[in-house]
N, C-alpha and C positions, 0 to 999 in steps of 0.2 A: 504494500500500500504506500502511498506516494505524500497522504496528508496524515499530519501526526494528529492524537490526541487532541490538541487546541483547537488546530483549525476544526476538527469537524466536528466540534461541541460548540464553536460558536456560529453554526449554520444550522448543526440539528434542529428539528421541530422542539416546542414543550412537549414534555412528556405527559401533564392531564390531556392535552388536545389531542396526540397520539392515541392516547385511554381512550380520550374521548370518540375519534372514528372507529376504534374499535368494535365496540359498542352499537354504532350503529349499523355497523355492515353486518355486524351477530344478528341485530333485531331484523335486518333484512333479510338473513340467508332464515333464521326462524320461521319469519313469516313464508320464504316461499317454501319452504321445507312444511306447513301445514297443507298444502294442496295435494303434496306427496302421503302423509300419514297423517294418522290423527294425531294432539298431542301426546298422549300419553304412552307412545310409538314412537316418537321420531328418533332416538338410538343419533347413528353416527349421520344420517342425513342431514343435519346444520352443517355439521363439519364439513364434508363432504361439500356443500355449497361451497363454503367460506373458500375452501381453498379453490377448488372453480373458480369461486368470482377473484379472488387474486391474482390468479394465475392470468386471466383474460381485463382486468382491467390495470390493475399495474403492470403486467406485461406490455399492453399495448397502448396504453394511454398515461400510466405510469400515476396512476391514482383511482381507488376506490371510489364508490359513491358516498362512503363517509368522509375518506378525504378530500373531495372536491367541498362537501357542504362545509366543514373546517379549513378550508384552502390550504390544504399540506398538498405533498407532492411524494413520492418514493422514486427516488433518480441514484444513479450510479455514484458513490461516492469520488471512483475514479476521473471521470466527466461529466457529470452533472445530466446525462440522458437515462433515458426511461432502458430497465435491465434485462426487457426482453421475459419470452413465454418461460424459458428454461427454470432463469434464476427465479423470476415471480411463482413458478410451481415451486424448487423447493422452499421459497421466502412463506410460502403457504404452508405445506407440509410441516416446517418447523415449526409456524405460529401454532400450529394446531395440536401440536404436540408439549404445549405450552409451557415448558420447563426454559428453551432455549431463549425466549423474549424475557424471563425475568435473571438471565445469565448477562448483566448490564456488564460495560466497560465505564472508564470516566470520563464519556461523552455522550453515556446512557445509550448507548447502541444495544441491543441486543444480541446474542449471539447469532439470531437468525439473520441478523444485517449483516454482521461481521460476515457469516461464510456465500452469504451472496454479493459483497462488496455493495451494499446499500445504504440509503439513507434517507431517513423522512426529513423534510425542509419546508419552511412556507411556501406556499405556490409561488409569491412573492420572486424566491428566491431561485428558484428553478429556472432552466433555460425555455425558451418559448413564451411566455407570460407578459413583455412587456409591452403586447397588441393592447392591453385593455378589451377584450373582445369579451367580457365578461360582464353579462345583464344580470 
């Protein structure tokens, strides 16, 4: 890795706001996980979404629907672009295995960021962003 500790603790996202799209894209992947079973069923099909929908929108757009509503972004800590299907599935697969995300560094990365070379940032901060194209 090319940025030490400093630098990419003073670009990382907050860490409640991080919590915080968490959280939502769970109560999203919930909700669509009810049309598949009923509550009192659904077992590993949340999870099973979550990392889906990771893997397909931080891969490709390099931000969640709870990220977008929080304006963070998850981009390459390397260069600052979106990390692609590969790394957003295992960046998935780890979150959901949820030991790796509370294995923080001192720039409160996660382990799942560290072995996919990632990083949540304000959108702000991200490359692409300064269209203002944002209603």
């Amino acid at each position: 890795m090319t940025t030490n500790d400093t630098d990419v603790a003073q670009h990382s996202a907050p860490l409640i706001r991080r919590f915080g799209a968490l959280v939502i894209d769970w109560l999203l992947c919930v909700g669509v996980s009810l049309f598949f079973a009923p509550y009192t069923k659904l077992g590993w099909i949340p999870v099973a979404f979550l990392i889906a929908e990771y893997t397909f929108f931080i891969g490709l757009f390099a931000q969640t629907p709870g990220m977008r509503l929080l304006s963070l972004r998850c981009v390459s800590v390397h260069d600052g672009r979106q990390i692609g299907i590969v790394f957003a599935f295992i960046r998935g697969v780890l979150l959901a295995l949820i030991l790796p995300p509370l294995l923080m560094d001192s720039a409160q990365r996660g382990l799942h960021d560290r072995l996919t070379g990632s990083i949540v940032v304000p959108a702000a901060e991200a490359p692409g962003d300064s269209e203002g194209s944002r209603s």
